[in-house]
GUFI-873484 format. One record per residue (C-alpha): residue number from 1; residue in three letters; x, y, z. Coordinates in nm, 2 decimals, m for minus. Layout:
<atoms>
(atom NUM, "ALA", (X, Y, Z)),
...
</atoms>
This chain:
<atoms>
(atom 1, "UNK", (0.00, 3.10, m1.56)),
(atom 2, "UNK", (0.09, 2.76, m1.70)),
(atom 3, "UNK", (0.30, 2.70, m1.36)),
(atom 4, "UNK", (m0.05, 2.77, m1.16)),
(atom 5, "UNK", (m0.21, 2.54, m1.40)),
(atom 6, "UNK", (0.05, 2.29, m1.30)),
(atom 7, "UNK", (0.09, 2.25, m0.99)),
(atom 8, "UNK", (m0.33, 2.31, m0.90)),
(atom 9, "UNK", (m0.35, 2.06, m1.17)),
(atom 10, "UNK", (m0.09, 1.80, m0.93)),
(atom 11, "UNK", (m0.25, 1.94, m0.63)),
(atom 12, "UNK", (m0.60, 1.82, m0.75)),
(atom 13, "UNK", (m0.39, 1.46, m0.78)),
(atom 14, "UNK", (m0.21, 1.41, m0.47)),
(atom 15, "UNK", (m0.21, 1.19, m0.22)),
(atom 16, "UNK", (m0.20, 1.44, 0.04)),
(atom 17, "UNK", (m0.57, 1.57, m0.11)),
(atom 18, "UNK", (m0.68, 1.26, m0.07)),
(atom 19, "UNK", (m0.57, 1.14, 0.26)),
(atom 20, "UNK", (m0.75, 1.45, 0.31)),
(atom 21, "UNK", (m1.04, 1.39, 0.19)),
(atom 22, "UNK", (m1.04, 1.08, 0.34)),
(atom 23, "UNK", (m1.01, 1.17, 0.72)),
(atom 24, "UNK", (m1.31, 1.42, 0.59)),
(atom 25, "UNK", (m1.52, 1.16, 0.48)),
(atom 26, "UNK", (m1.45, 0.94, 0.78)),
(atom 27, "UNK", (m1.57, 1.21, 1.04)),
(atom 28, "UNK", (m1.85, 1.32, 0.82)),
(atom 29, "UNK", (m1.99, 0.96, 0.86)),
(atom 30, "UNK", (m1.94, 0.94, 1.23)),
(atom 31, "UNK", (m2.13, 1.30, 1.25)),
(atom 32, "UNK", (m2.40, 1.11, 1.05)),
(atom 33, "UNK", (m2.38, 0.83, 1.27)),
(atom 34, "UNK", (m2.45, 1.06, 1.57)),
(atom 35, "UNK", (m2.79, 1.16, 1.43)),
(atom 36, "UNK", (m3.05, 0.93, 1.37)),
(atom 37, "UNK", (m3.14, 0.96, 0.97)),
(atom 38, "UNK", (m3.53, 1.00, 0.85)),
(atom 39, "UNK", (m3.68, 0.76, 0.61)),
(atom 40, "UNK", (m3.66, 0.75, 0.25)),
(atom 41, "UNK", (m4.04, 0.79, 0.19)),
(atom 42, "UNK", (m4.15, 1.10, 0.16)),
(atom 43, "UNK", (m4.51, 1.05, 0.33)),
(atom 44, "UNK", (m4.30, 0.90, 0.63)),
(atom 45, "UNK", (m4.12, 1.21, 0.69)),
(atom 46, "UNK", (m4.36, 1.44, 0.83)),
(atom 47, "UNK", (m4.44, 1.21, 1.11)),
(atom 48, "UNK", (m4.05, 1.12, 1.15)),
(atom 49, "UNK", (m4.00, 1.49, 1.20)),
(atom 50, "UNK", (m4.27, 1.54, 1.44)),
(atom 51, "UNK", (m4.10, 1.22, 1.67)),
(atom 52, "UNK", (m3.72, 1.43, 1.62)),
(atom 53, "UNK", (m3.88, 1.77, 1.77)),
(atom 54, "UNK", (m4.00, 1.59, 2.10)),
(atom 55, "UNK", (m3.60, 1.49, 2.13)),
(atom 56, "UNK", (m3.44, 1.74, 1.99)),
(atom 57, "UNK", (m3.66, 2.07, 2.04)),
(atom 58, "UNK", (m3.56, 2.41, 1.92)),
(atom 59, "UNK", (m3.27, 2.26, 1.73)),
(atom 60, "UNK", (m3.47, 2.05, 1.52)),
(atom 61, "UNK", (m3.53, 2.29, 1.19)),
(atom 62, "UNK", (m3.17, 2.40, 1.27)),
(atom 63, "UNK", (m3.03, 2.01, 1.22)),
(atom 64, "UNK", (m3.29, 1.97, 0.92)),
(atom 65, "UNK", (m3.12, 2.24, 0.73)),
(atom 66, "UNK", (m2.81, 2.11, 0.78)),
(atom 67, "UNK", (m2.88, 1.83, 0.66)),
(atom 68, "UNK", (m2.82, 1.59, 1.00)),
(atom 69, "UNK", (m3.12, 1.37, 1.00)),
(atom 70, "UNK", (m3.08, 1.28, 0.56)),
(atom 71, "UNK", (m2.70, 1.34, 0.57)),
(atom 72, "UNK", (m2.64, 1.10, 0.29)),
(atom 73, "UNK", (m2.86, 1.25, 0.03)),
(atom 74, "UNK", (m2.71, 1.62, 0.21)),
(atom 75, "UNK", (m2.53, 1.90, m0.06)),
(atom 76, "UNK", (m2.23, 1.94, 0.19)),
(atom 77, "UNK", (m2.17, 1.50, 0.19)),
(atom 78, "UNK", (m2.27, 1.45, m0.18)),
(atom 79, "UNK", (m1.97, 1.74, m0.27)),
(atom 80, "UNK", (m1.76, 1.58, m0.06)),
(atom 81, "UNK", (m1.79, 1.26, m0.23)),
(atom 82, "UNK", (m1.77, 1.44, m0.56)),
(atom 83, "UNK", (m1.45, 1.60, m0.46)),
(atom 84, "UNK", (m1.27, 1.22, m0.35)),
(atom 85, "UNK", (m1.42, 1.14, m0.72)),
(atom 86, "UNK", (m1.24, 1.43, m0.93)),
(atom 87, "UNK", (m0.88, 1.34, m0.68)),
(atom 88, "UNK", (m0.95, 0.98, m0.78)),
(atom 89, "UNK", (m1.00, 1.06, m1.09)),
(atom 90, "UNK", (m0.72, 1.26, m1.18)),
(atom 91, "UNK", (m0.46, 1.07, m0.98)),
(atom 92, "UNK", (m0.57, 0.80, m1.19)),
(atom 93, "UNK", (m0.55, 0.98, m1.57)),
(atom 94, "UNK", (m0.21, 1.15, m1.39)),
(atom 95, "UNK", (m0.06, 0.77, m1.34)),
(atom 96, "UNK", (m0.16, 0.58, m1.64)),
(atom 97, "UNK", (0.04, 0.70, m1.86)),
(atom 98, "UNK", (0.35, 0.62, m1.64)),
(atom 99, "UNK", (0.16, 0.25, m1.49)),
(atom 100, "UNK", (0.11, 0.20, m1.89)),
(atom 101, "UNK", (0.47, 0.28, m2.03)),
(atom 102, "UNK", (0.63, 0.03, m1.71)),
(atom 103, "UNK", (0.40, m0.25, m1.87)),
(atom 104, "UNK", (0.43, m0.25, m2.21)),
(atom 105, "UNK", (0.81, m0.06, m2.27)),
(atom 106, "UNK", (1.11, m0.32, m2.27)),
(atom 107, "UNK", (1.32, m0.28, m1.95)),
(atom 108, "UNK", (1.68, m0.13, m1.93)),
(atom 109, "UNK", (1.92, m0.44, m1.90)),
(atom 110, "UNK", (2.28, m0.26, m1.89)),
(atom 111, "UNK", (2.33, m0.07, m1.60)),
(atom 112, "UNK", (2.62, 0.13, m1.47)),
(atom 113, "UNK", (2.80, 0.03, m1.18)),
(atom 114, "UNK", (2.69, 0.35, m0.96)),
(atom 115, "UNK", (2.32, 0.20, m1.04)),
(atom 116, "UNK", (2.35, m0.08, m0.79)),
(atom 117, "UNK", (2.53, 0.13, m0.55)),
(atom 118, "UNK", (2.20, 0.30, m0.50)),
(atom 119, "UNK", (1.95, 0.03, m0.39)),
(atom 120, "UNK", (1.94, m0.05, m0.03)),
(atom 121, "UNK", (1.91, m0.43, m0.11)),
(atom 122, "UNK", (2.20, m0.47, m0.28)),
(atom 123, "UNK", (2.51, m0.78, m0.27)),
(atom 124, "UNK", (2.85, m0.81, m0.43)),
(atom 125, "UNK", (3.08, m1.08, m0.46)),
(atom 126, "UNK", (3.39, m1.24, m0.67)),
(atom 127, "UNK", (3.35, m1.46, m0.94)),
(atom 128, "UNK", (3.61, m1.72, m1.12)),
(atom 129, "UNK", (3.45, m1.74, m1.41)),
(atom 130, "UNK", (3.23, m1.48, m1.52)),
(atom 131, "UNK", (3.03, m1.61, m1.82)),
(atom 132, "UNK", (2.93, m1.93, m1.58)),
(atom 133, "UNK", (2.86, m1.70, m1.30)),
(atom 134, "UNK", (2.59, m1.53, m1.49)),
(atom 135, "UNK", (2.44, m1.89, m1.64)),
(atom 136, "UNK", (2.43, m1.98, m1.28)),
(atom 137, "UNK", (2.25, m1.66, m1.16)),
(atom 138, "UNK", (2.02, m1.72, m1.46)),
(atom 139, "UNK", (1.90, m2.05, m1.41)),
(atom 140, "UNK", (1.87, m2.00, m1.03)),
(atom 141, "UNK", (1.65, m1.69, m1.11)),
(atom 142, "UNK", (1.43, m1.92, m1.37)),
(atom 143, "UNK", (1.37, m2.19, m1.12)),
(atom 144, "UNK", (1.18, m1.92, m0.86)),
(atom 145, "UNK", (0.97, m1.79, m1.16)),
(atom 146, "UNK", (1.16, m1.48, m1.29)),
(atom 147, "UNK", (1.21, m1.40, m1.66)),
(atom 148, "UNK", (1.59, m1.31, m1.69)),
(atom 149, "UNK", (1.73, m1.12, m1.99)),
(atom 150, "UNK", (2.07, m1.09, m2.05)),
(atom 151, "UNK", (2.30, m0.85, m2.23)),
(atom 152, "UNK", (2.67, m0.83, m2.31)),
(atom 153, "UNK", (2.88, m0.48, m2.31)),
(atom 154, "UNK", (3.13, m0.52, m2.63)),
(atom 155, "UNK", (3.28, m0.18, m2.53)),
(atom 156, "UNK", (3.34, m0.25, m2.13)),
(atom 157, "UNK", (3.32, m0.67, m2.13)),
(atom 158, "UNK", (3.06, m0.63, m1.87)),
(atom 159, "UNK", (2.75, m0.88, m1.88)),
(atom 160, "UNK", (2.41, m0.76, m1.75)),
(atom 161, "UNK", (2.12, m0.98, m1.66)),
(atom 162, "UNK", (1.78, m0.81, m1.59)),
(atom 163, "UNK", (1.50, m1.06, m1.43)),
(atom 164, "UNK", (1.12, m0.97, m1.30)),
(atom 165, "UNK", (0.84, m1.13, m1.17)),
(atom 166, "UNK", (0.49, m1.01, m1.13)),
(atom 167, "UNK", (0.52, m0.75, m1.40)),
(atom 168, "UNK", (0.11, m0.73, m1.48)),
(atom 169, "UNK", (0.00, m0.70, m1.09)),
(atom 170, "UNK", (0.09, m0.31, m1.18)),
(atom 171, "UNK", (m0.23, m0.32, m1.39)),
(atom 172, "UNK", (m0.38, m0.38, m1.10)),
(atom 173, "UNK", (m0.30, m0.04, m0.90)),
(atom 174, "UNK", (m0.48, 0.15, m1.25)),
(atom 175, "UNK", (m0.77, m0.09, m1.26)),
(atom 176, "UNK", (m0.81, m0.04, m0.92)),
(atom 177, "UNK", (m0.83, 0.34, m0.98)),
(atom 178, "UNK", (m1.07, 0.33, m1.23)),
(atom 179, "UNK", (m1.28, 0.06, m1.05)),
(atom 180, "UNK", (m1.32, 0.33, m0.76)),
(atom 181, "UNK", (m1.39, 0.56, m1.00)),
(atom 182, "UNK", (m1.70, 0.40, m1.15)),
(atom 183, "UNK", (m1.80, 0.28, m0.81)),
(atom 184, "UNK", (m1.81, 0.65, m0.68)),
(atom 185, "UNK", (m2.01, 0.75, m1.01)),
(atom 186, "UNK", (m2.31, 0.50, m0.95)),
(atom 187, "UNK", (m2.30, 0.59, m0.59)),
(atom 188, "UNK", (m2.35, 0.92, m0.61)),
(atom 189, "UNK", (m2.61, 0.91, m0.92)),
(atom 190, "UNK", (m2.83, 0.66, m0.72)),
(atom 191, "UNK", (m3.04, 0.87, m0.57)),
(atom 192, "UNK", (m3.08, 1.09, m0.90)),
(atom 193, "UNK", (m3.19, 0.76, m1.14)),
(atom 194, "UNK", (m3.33, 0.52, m0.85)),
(atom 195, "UNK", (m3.56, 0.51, m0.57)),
(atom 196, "UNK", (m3.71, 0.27, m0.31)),
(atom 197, "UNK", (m4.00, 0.27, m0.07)),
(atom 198, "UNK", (m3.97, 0.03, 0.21)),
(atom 199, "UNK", (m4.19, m0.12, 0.46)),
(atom 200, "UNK", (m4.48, m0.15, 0.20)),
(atom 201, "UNK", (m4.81, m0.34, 0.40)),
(atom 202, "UNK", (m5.00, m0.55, 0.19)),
(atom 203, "UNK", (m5.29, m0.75, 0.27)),
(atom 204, "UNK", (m5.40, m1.05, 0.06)),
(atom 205, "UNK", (m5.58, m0.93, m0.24)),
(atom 206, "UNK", (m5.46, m0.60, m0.21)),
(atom 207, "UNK", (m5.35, m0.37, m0.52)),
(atom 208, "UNK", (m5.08, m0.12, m0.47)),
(atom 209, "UNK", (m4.98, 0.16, m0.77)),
(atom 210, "UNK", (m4.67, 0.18, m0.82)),
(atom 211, "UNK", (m4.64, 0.54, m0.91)),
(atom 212, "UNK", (m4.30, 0.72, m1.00)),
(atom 213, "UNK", (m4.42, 0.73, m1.40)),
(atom 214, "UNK", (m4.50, 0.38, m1.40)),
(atom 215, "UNK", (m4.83, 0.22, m1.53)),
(atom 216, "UNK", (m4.79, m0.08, m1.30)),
(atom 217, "UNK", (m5.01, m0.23, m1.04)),
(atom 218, "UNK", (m4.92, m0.52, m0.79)),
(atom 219, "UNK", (m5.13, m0.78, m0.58)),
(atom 220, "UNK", (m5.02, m0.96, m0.32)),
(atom 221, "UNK", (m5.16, m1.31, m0.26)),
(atom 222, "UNK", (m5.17, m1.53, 0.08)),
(atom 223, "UNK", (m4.85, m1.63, 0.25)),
(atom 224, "UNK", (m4.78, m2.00, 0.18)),
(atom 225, "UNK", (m4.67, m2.20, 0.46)),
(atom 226, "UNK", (m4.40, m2.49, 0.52)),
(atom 227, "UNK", (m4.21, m2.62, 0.17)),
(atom 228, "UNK", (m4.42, m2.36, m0.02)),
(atom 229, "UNK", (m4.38, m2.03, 0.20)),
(atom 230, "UNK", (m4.37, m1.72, m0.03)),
(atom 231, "UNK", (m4.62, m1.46, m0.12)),
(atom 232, "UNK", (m4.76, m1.54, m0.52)),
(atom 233, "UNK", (m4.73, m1.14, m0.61)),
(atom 234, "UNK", (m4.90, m1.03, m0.94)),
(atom 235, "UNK", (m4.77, m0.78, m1.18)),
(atom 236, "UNK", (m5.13, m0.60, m1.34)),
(atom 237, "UNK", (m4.97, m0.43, m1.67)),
(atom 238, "UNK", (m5.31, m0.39, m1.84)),
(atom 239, "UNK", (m5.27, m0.69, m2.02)),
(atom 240, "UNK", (m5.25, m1.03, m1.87)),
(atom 241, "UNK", (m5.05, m1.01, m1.51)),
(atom 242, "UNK", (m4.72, m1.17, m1.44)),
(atom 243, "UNK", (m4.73, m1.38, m1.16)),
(atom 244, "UNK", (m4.45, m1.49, m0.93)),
(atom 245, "UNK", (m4.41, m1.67, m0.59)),
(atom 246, "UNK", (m4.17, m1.40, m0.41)),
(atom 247, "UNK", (m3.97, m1.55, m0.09)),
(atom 248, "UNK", (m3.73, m1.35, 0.13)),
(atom 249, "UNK", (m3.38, m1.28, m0.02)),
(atom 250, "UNK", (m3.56, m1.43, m0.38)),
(atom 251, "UNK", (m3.69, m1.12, m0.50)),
(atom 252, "UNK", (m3.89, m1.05, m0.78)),
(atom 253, "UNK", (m3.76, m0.78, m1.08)),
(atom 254, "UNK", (m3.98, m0.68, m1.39)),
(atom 255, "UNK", (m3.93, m0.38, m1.60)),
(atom 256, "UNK", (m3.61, m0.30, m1.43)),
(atom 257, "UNK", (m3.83, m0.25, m1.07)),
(atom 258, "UNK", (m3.71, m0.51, m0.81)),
(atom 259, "UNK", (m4.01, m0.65, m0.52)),
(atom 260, "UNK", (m3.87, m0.77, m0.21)),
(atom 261, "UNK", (m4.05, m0.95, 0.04)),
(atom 262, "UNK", (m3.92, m0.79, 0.37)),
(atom 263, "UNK", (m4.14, m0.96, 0.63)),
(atom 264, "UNK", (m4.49, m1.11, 0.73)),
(atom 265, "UNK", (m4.70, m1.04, 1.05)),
(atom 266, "UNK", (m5.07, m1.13, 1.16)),
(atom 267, "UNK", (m5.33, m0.93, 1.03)),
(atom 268, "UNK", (m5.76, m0.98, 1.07)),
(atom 269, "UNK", (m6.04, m0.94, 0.83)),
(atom 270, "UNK", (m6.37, m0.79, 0.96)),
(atom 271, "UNK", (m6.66, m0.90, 0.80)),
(atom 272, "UNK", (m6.98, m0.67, 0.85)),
(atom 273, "UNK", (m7.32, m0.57, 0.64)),
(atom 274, "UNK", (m7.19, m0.26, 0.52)),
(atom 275, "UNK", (m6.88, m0.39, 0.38)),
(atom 276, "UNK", (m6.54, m0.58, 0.45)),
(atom 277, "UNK", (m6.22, m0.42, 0.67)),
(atom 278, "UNK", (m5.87, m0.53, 0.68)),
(atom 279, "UNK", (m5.65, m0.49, 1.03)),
(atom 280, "UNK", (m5.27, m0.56, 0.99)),
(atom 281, "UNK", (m5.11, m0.49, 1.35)),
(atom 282, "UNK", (m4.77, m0.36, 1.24)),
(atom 283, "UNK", (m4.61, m0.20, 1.49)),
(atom 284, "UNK", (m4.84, m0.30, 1.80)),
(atom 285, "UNK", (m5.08, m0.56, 1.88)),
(atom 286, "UNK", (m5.36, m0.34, 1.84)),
(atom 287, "UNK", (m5.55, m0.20, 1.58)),
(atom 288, "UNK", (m5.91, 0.03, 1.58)),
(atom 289, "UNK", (m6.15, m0.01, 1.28)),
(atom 290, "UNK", (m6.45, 0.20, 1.22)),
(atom 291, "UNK", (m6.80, 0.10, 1.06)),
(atom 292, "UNK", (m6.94, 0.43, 0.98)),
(atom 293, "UNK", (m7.27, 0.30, 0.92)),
(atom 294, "UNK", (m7.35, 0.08, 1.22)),
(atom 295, "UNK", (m7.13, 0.41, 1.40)),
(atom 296, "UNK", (m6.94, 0.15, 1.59)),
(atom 297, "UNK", (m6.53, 0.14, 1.65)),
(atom 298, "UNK", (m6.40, m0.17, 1.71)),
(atom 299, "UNK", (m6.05, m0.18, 1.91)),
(atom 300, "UNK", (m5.90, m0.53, 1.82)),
(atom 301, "UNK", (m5.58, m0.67, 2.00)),
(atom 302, "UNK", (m5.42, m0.97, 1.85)),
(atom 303, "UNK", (m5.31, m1.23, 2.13)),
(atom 304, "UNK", (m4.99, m1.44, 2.01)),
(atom 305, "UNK", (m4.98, m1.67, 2.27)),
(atom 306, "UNK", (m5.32, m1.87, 2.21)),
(atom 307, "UNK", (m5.42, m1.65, 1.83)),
(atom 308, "UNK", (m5.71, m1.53, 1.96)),
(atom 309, "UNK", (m5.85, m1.16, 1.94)),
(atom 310, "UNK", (m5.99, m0.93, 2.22)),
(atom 311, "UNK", (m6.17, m0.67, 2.08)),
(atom 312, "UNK", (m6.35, m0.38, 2.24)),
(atom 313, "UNK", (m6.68, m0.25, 2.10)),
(atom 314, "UNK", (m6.76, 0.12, 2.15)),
(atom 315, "UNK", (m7.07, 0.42, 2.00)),
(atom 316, "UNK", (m6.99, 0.70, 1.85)),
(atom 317, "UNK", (m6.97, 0.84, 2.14)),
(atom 318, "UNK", (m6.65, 0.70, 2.30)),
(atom 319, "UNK", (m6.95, 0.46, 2.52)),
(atom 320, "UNK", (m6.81, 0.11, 2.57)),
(atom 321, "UNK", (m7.07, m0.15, 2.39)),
(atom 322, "UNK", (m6.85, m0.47, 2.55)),
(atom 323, "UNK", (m6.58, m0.67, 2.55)),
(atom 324, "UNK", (m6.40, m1.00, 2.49)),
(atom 325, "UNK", (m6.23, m1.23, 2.35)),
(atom 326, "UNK", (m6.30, m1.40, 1.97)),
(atom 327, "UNK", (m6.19, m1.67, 1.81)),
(atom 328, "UNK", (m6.02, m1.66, 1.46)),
(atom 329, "UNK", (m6.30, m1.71, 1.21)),
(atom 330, "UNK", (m6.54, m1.64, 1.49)),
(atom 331, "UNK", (m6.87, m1.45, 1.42)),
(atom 332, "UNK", (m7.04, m1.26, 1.67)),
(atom 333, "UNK", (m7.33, m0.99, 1.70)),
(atom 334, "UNK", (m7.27, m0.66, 1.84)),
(atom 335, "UNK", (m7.57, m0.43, 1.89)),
(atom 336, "UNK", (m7.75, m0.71, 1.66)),
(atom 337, "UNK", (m7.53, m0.65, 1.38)),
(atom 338, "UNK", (m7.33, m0.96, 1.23)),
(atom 339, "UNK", (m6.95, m0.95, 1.25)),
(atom 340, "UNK", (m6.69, m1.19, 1.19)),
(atom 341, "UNK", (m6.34, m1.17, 1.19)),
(atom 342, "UNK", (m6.14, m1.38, 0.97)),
(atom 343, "UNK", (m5.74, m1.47, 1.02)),
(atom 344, "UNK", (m5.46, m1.36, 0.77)),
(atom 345, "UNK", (m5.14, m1.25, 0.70)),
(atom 346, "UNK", (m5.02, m0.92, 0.62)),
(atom 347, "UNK", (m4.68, m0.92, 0.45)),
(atom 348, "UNK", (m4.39, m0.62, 0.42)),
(atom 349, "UNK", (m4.24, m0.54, 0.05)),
(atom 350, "UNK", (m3.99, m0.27, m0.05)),
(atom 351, "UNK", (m4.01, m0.15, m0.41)),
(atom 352, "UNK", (m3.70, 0.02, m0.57)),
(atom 353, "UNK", (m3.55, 0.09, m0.91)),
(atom 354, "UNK", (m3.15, 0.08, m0.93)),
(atom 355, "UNK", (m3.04, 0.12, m1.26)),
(atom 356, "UNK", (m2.68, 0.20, m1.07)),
(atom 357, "UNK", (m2.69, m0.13, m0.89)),
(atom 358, "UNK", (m2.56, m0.37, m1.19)),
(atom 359, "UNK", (m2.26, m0.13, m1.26)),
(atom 360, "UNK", (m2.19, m0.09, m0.88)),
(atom 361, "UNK", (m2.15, m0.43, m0.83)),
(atom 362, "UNK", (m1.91, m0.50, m1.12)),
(atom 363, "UNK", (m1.71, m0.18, m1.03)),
(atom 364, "UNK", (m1.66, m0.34, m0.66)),
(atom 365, "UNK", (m1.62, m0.66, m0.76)),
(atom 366, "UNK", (m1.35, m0.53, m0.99)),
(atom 367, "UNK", (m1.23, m0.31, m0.71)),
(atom 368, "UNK", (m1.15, m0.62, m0.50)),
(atom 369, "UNK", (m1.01, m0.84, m0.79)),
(atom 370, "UNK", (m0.75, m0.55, m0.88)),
(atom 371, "UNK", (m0.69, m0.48, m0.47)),
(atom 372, "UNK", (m0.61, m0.88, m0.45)),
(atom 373, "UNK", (m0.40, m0.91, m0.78)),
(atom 374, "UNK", (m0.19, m0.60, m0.65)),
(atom 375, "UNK", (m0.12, m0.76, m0.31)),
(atom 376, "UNK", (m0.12, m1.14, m0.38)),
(atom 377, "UNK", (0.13, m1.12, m0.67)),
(atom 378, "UNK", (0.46, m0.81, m0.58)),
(atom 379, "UNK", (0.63, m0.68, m0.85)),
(atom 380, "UNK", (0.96, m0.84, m0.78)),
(atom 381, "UNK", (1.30, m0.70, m0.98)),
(atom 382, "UNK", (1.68, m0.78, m0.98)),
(atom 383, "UNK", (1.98, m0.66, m1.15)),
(atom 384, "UNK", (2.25, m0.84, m1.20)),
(atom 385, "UNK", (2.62, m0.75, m1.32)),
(atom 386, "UNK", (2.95, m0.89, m1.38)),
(atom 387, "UNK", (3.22, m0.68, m1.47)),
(atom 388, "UNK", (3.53, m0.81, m1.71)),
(atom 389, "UNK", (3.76, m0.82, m1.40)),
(atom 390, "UNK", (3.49, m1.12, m1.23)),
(atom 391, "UNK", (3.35, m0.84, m0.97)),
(atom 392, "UNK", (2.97, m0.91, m0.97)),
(atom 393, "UNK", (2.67, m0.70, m0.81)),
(atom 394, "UNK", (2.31, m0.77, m0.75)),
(atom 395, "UNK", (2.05, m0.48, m0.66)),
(atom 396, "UNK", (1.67, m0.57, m0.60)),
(atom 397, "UNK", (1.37, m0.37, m0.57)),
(atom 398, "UNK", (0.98, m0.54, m0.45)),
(atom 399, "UNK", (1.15, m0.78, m0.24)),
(atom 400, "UNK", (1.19, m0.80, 0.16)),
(atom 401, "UNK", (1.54, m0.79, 0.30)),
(atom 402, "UNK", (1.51, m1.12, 0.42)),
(atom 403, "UNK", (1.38, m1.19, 0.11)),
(atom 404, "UNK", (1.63, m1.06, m0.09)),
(atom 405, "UNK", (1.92, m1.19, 0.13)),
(atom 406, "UNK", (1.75, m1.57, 0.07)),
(atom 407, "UNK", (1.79, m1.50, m0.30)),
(atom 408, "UNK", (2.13, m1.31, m0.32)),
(atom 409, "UNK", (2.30, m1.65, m0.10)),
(atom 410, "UNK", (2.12, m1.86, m0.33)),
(atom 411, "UNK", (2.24, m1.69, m0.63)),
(atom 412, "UNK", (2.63, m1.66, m0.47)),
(atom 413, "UNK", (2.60, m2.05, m0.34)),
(atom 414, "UNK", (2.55, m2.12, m0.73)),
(atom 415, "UNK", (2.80, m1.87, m0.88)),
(atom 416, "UNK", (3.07, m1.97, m0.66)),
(atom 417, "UNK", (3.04, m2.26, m0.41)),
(atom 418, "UNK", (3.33, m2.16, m0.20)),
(atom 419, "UNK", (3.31, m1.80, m0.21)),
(atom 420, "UNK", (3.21, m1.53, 0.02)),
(atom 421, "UNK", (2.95, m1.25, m0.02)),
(atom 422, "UNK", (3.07, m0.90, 0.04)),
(atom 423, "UNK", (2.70, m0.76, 0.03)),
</atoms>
């Protein structure tokens, strides 16, 4: 039983689980890709739905229960991100201890001669004088940044010299691990500890709830223009409001709830006895209002090119009253009842709570910062050894061979300026 353990244990660990994994991943987000995904807002969904079945037909509910159209949010992608987690996971605790020990433990300087033989970087050569052959090697190895040790063998005569660079850069492979690690976590609790609603329309004036088991209210005010364009967007908290000009990519966060101005489009205020309407034409360039008590319906059409309106009066009935087109800030009669329509701006928000979002950034950030320090600085090592008859050996490991050969005719060149390598 403790074999089992064992090996599921280095199983759970392996690379090969999580190239795996990996290739998994990768197809399940091209199968996503191949689907088109509905929106996050629940209210949106039915209508979403309704737009998929006129595509898709009988094999709608079919893809909806598998989870094709919200695949990311999906019970069969979310394990699949928790199993990458657990290999991640593991592999890391299963390496630490090994990555930590290579860090902080004090290398092995003597080696035996069979050590060097098995390194496929590897150099020998004939010295005169021993001891100077190793102060040579020594300083040569000092000058390009490595931290040489040496060691004499009373017993055999032989001198050993031990040199690295780049020891810490191993930190980086753990850190890395662990980065991931937390990066995976607040990935996969978003959607359990945040939410966002997007393409929010709000006319000026307007007072949205925020909901989700928060007593806030917001109000967004007019559009500035030129050096001052931003929305001024009130927080109502049942005290005195918090007030804040909110531009594109500046967004405004209170109470842990960020408020990002998304957009802006033209929008229309109609004006009549019985009470005031709002138009905002997302989506098209037309919009119908009804005035139940003057049992009118107005169709309105915004015009870009010159900013005017054309709007189309009709009963009840479906009879049309007339047509034409208004002016911004026009007022006209209709079946002797006052109207006027006044210009404005609608404007776009999404509202969303992340309390993942500060810890997924560090994680990635420190993902990067440990990806970089383990490529930009190699663990570089060399071994050197002279025996008592003048018969020296270097072995390297982290190097390139043409690396290592730049270094190993250096190192000979200084030893023994008219000798030959046998390496």
């Amino acid at each position: 039983m403790g074999r089992w353990r064992h090996s599921l244990w280095r199983f759970l660990g392996s690379r090969q689980l999580a190239v795996i994994l990996l290739g998994t991943l990768l197809l399940a987000l091209l199968l996503a890709a191949l689907f088109p995904q509905m929106p996050v807002e629940p209210g949106a969904r039915g209508v979403w739905l309704d737009a998929a079945n006129l595509r898709y037909g009988p094999a709608t509910d079919l893809l909806t229960k598998l989870g094709m159209f919200d695949a990311y949010r999906s019970l069969w992608f979310l394990a699949l991100l928790a199993a990458l987690l657990l290999n991640t996971l593991i592999c890391t605790i299963q390496r630490a201890p090994r990555l930590w020990r290579s860090l902080t433990e004090p290398s092995t300087i003597q080696r035996p001669e069979t050590f060097y033989h098995g390194f496929a970087l590897h150099a020998e050569w004939a010295l005169d004088s021993p001891d100077q052959g190793l102060t040579a090697a020594r300083d040569t190895l000092v000058r390009h940044g490595f931290r040489p040790q040496i060691e004499h063998d009373t017993r055999t005569g032989a001198r050993s010299l031990y040199a690295e660079r780049g020891r810490w850069s191993q930190a980086g492979t753990i850190v890395g691990h662990f980065a991931a690690v937390l990066l995976a976590i607040a990935v996969a609790c978003r959607p359990a500890l945040g939410w966002h609603e997007g393409n929010l329309t709000l006319l000026p004036g307007e007072v949205y709830r925020i909901g989700h088991g928060y007593d806030l209210e917001v109000r967004a005010g007019k559009l500035g223009t030129g050096d001052q364009f931003g929305v001024p967007l009130a927080v109502l908290t049942g005290t005195s409001p918090v007030t804040e000009t909110v531009r594109i990519n500046q967004p405004l966060t209170f109470g842990g709830i960020a408020f990002h101005l998304q957009g802006y489009g033209p929008a229309v205020r109609i004006a009549a006895p019985e009470g005031t309407f709002a138009a905002a034409f997302t989506g098209s360039q037309s919009q119908q209002v009804t005035l139940p008590e003057a049992a009118l319906t107005l169709r309105v059409a915004h015009r870009p090119e010159d900013s005017t309106l054309f709007v189309e009066a009709l009963t009840a009935g479906g009879a049309l009253v007339g047509s034409g087109s208004v002016a911004h800030s026009q007022e006209i009669e209709i079946e002797g009842i006052p109207i006027a329509f006044s210009p404005t701006e609608f404007t776009v928000w999404q509202v969303s709570r992340d309390p993942t979002f500060a810890v997924a950034v560090a994680s990635a950030a420190l993902l990067l910062a440990a990806i970089v320090i383990s490529l930009w600085v190699p663990y570089r090592r060399l071994w050197f050894r002279v025996d008592d008859t003048g018969q020296a050996s270097l072995a390297g490991a982290g190097h390139r061979a043409g690396e290592f050969d730049a270094m190993a005719a250096e190192i000979h060149r200084t030893c023994c300026p008219q000798g030959e390598s046998d390496g």
